[in-house]
N, C-alpha and C positions, 0 to 999 in steps of 0.2 A: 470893857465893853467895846472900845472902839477896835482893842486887837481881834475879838471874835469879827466883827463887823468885819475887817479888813481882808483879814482869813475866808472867811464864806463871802467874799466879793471875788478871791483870787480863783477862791473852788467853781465859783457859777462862771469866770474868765476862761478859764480851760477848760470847763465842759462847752463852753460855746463853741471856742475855736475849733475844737475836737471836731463838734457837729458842722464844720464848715463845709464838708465835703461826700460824698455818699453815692451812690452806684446808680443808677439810672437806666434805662432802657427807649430808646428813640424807635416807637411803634408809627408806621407808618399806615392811610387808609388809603385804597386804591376806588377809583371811581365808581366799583361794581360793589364796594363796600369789603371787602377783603382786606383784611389787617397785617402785619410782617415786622417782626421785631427787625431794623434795618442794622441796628449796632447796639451795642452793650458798653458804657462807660463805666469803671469802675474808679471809686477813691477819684472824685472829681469835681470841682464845683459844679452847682448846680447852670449857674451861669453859660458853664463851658461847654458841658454838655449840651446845654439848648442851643447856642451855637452852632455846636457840630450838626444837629439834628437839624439847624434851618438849612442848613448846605445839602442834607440829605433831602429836603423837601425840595429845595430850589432844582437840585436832579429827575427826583422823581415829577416834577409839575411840565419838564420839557417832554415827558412820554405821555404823562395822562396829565390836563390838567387841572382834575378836580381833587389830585391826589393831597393828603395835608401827611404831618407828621408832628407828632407833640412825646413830648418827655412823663416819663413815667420813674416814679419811684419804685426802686423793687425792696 
């Protein structure tokens, strides 16, 4: 019992790590309400990408600045 236990703790282990990373898309809204996918991350944590997308908000807010940008799963 305990080796099936061990085994389907190793199996659910690598499926998670697996799932650590995933493709995203950094959509960005412009003040008149217009949307712009600004970048595409792929194989990447989720983490990272949102990162990168605040640097793209932090650009986009010095031209308009009601401008936002948030992380999208694709």
């Amino acid at each position: 019992m305990f080796k099936m236990k061990s085994k389907l703790f190793m199996g659910l282990f690598i499926v998670s790590l697996a799932s650590c990373t995933g493709d995203y898309d950094c959509v960005c809204t412009n003040g008149q309400g217009q949307t712009e996918v600004a970048n595409t991350y792929e194989n990447v944590k989720k983490s990272d990408a949102k990162e990168s997308c605040q640097a793209f908000q932090d650009l986009a807010i010095v031209f308009d600045p009601s401008a936002s940008c948030v992380i999208e799963k694709k």
